[in-house]
C-alpha positions as CSV (number, residue, x, y, z in Angstrom):
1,X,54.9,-21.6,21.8
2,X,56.2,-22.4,18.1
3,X,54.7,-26.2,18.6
4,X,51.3,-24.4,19.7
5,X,51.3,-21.9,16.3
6,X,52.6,-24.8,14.3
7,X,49.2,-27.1,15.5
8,X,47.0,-24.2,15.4
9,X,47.9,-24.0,11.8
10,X,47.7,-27.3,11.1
11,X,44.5,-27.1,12.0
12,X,43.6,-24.5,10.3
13,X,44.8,-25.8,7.0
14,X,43.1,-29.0,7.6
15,X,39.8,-27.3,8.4
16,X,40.2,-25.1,4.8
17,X,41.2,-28.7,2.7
18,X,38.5,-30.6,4.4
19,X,37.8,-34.5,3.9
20,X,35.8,-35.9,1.4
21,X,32.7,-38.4,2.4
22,X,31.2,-40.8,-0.2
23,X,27.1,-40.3,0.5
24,X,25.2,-43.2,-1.1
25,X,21.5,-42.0,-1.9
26,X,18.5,-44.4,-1.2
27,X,18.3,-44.9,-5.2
28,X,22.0,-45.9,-5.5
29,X,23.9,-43.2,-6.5
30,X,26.9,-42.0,-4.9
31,X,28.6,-39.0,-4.8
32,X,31.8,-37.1,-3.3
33,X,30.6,-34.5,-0.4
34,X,33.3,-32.6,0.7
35,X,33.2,-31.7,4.6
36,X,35.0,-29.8,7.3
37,X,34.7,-31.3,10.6
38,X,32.0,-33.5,9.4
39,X,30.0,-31.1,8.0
40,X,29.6,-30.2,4.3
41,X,31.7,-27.0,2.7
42,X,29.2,-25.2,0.9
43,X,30.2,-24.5,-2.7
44,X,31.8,-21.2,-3.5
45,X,33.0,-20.4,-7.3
46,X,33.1,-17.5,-10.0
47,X,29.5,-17.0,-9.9
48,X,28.6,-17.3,-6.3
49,X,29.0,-18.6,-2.3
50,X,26.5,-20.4,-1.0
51,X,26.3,-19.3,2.9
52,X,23.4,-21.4,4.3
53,X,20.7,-23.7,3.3
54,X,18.1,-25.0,5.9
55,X,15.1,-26.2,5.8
56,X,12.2,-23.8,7.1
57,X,8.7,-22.9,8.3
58,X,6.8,-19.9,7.5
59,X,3.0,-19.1,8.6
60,X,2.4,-16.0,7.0
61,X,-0.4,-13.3,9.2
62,X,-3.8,-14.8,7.9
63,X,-3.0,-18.0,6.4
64,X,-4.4,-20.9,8.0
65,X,-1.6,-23.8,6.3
66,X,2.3,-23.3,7.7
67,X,4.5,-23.7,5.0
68,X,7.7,-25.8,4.9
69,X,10.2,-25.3,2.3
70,X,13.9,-25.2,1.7
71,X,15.4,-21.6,2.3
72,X,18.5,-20.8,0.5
73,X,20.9,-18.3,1.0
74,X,23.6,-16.9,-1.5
75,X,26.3,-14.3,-1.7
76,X,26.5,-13.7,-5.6
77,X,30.1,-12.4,-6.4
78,X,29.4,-10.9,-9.8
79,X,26.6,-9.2,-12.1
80,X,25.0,-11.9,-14.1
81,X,22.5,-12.3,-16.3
82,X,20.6,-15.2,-17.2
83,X,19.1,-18.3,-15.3
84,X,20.0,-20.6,-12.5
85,X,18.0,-23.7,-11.7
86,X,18.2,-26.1,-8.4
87,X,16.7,-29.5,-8.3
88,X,17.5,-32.1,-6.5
89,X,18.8,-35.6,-7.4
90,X,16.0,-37.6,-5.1
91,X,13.1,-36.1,-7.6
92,X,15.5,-34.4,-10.6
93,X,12.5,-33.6,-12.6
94,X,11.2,-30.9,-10.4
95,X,13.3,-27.7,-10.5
96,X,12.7,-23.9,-9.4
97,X,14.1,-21.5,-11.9
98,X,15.3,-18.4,-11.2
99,X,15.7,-15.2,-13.3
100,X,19.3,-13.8,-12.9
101,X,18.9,-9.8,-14.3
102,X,20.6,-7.3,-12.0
103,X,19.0,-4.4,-14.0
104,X,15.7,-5.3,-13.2
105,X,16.5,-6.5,-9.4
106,X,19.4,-4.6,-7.9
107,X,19.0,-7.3,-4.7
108,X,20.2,-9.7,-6.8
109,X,23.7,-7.9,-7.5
110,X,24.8,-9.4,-4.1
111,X,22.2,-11.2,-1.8
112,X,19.7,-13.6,-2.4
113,X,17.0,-15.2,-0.4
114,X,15.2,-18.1,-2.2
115,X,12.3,-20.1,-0.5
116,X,12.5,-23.5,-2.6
117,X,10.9,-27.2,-3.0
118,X,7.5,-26.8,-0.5
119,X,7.1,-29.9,1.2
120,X,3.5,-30.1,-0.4
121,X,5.1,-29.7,-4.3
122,X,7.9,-32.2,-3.8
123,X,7.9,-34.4,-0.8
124,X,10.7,-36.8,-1.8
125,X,12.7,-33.5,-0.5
126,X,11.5,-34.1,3.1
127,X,11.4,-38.2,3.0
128,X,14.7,-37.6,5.3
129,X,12.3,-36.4,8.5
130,X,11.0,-39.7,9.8
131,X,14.6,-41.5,8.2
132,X,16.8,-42.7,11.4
133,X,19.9,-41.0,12.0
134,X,21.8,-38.7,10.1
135,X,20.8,-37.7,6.6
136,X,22.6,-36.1,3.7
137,X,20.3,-34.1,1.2
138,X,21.5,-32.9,-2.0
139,X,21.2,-29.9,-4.5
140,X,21.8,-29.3,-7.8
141,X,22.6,-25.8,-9.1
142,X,22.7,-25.1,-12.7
143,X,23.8,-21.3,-13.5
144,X,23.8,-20.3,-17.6
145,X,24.7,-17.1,-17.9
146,X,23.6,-15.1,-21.1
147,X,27.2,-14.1,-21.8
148,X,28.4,-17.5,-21.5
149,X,27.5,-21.0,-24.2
150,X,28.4,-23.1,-21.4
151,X,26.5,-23.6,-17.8
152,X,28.6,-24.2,-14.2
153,X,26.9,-26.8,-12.8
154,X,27.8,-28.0,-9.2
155,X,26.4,-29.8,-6.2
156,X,25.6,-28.4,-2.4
157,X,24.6,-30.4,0.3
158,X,22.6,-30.2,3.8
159,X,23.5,-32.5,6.8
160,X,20.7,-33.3,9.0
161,X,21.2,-34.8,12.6
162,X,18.4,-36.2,15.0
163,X,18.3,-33.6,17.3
164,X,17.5,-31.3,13.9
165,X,14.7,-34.4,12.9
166,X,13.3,-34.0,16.4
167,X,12.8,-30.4,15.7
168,X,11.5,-29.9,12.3
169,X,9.0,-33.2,13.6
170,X,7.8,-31.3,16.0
171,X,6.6,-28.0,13.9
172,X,5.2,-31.4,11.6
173,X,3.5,-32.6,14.8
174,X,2.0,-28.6,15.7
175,X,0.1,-28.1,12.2
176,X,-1.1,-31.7,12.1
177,X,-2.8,-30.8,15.7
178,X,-4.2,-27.9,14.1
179,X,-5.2,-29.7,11.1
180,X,-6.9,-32.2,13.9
181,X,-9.0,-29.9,14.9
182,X,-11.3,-30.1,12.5
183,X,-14.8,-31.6,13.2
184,X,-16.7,-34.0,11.4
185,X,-20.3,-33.4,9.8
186,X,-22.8,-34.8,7.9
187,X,-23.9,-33.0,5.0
188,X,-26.5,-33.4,2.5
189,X,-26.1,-33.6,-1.2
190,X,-28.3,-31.7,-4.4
191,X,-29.3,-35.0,-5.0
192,X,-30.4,-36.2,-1.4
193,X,-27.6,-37.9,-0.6
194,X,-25.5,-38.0,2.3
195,X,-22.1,-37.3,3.2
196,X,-19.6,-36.3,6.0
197,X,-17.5,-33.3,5.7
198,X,-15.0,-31.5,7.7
199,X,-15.7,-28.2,9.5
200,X,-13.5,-25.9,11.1
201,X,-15.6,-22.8,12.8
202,X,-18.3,-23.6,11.7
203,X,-17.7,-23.7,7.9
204,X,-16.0,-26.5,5.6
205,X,-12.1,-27.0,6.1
206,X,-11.2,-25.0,3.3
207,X,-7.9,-25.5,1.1
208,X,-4.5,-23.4,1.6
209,X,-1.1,-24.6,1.0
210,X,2.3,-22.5,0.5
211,X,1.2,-20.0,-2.2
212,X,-2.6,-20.7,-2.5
213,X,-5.9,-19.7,0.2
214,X,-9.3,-20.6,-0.7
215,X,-11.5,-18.3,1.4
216,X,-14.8,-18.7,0.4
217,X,-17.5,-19.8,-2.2
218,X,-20.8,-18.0,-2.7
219,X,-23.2,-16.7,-4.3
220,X,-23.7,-12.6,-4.9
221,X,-25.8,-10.5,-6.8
222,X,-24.1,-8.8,-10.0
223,X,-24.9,-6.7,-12.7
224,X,-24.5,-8.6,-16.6
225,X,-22.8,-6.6,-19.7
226,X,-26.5,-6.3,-20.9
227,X,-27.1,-4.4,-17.7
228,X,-29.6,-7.3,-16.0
229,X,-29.1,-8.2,-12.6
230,X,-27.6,-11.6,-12.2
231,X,-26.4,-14.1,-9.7
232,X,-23.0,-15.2,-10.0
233,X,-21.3,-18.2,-8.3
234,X,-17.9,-16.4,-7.3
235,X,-14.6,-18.0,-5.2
236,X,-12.8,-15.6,-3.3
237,X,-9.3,-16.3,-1.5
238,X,-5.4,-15.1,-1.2
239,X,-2.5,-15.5,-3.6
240,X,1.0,-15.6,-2.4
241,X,3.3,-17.0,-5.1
242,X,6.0,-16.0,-7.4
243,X,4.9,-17.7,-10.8
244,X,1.7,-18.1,-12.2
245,X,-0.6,-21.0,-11.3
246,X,-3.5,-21.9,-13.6
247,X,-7.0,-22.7,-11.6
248,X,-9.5,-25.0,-13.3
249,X,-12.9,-25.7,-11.8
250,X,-15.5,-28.0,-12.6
251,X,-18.9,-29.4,-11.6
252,X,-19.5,-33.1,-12.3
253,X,-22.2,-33.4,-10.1
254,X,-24.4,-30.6,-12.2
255,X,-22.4,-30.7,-15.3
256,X,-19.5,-32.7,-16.6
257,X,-19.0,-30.5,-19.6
258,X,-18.9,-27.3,-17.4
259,X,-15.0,-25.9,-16.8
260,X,-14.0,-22.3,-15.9
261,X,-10.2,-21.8,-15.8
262,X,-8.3,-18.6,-14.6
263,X,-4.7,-17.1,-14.5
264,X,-3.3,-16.5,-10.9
265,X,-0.1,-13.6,-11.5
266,X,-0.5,-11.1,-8.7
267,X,0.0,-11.5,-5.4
268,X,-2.9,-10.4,-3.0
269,X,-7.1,-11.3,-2.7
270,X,-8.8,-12.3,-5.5
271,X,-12.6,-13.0,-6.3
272,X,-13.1,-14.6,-9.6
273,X,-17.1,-14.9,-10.7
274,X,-17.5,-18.8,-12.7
275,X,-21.3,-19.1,-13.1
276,X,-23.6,-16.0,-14.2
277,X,-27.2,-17.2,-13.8
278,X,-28.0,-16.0,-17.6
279,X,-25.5,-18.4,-19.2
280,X,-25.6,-21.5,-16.9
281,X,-29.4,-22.6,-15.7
282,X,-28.5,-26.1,-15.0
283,X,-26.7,-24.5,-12.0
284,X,-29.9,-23.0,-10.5
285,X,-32.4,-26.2,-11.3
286,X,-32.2,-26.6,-7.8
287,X,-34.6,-29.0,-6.3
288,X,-37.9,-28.1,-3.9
289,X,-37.8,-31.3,-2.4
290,X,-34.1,-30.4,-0.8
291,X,-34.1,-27.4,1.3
292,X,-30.6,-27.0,2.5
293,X,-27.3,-28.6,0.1
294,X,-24.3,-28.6,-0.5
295,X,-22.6,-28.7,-4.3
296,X,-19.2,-29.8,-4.8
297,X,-17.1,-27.7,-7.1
298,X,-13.9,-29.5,-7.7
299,X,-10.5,-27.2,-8.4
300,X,-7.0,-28.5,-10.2
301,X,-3.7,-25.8,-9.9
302,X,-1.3,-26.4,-11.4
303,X,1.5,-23.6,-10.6
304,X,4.0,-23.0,-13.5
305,X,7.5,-24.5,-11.4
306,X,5.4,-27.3,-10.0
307,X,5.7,-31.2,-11.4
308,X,2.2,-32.0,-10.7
309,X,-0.8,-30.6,-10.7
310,X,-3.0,-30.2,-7.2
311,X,-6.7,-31.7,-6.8
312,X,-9.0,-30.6,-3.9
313,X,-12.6,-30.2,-3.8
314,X,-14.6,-27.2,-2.2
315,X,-18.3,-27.1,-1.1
316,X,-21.0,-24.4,-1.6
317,X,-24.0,-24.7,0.7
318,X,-27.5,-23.4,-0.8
319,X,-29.4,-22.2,2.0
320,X,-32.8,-20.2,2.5
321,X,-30.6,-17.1,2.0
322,X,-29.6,-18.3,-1.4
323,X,-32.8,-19.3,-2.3
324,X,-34.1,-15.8,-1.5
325,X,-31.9,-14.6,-3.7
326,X,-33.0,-16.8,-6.7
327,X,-36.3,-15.9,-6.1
328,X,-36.3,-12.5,-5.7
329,X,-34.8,-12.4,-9.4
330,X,-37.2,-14.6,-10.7
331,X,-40.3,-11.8,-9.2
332,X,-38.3,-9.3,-11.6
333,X,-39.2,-11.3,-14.5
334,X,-35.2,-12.9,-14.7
335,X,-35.0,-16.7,-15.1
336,X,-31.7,-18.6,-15.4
């Protein structure tokens, strides 16, 4: 019986000590992970205990792009105030900051849920999917508290095993199906030209990632300051992220001095009006000779924690409706 207690704690004190493991990155660099029964000891200290990071899949009620992202959990063990960041050494030049102010978020006096490093803002995060094997991904946490003229900086780290590759690959696999089921079509340009397009119900594949949805482009009838009615080429869609993302659109294809930019901060729909008929009229010089087209109105984000900015393009399609609108302001003596 004493031989049993005596291995049981031998064990345990073993498990509590843990091993180290040199991990060697793709770029070079080592580093020291400490692990318990071959998996990493998440770090605990003054500040905090990290109890679980994983990475994770979200598809919020209504938006048509799944999100994948890195989902932190942590236990804090005081009050602080001021900032932590996390980054990562395989692209140390992104980071997501967080505010640390228990006075303005009482959650944040002892839990926190943090959903981190979107495959879609830095992929070098998710390189480890299609890698064979086992993979060892690393964090770095930076904490500066206000009270406090020197940070605690410290390392975490995330195993991943095939069977966990074979998983996450799979929720890959399921949005790229849906993303396949988008059609092809052949469109035609302001200018007379052709091009192919894709569709999804009907309508053009429209852009969503994590924290952006673009819903719709169109064209509606408004009211101007001066009180005259007006048409107004507007973008509707969903918002769902924390920091603010600046939107710029342009036109090359009508006008390549044209750009509208606007402020994304609250979370929710939004319809933002970037062409008022009164201002614009090389918008509404549209040609006889093309009945039905399409104009491309090209967007750039660029969200306030991101590294890089996001391109897509969007399409508006002028149609006999939208004509009828045009003209019906032009019989009331309003020309663009």
């Amino acid at each position: 019986m004493k031989v049993l207690v005596s291995i049981l704690l031998s064990i345990a004190a073993l498990s509590l000590r843990g091993e180290e493991k040199t991990i060697t990155l793709k770029n070079g660099q080592q580093y020291g992970v400490r692990t318990s029964f071959g998996s990493p000891v998440h770090q605990s200290n003054e500040y905090l205990d990290i109890l679980g990071i994983r990475p994770s899949v979200d598809q919020v009620s209504g938006w048509r792009k799944a999100s994948f992202f890195w989902r932190f959990e942590i236990a804090f063990n005081r009050e602080i105030l001021g900032f932590m960041s996390i980054d990562s050494p395989l692209n140390p030049r992104y980071h997501s900051l967080v505010s640390l102010d228990p006075r303005a978020n009482s959650q944040l006096q002892r839990m926190m849920i943090g959903e981190f490093m979107e495959r879609d803002d830095i992929p070098e995060v998710w390189e480890w999917v299609n890698e064979p094997g086992i993979s060892w991904i690393p964090f770095h946490f930076k904490i500066t508290p206000a009270s406090s003229p020197e940070p605690l900086e410290f390392m975490d780290w995330v195993k991943m095993t095939e069977e966990d590759k074979v998983k996450i690959r799979k929720d890959f696999k399921t949005i790229g199906d849906m993303e396949n089921n988008y059609k092809a079509k052949e469109i035609v340009l302001m200018s007379g030209e052709r091009q192919t397009i894709k569709f999804s119900d009907g309508l053009p594949a429209r852009f969503a990632n994590r924290y952006l949805q673009i819903d719709a482009l169109s064209i509606v009838k408004a009211t101007s300051a001066a009180g005259k009615p007006v048409l107004v080429y507007v973008v509707t869609g969903r918002y769902n992220g924390w920091v603010e993302t600046t939107v710029d659109i342009t036109v090359p294809s009508i006008d390549k001095s044209f750009r509208h930019t606007f402020k994304l901060k609250r979370l929710g729909p939004f319809a933002v009006p970037f062409v008022i008929s009164d201002a614009s009229p090389a918008f509404w010089a549209w040609p006889e000779a093309v009945a039905d087209f399409w104009i491309p109105v090209e967007f750039t984000i660029q969200k306030k924690d991101a590294e890089r900015p996001t391109t897509f393009t969007e399409w508006l399609n002028i149609d006999k409706n939208i004509r009828a609108k045009l003209t019906e302001l032009q019989k009331q003596g309003h020309r663009p």
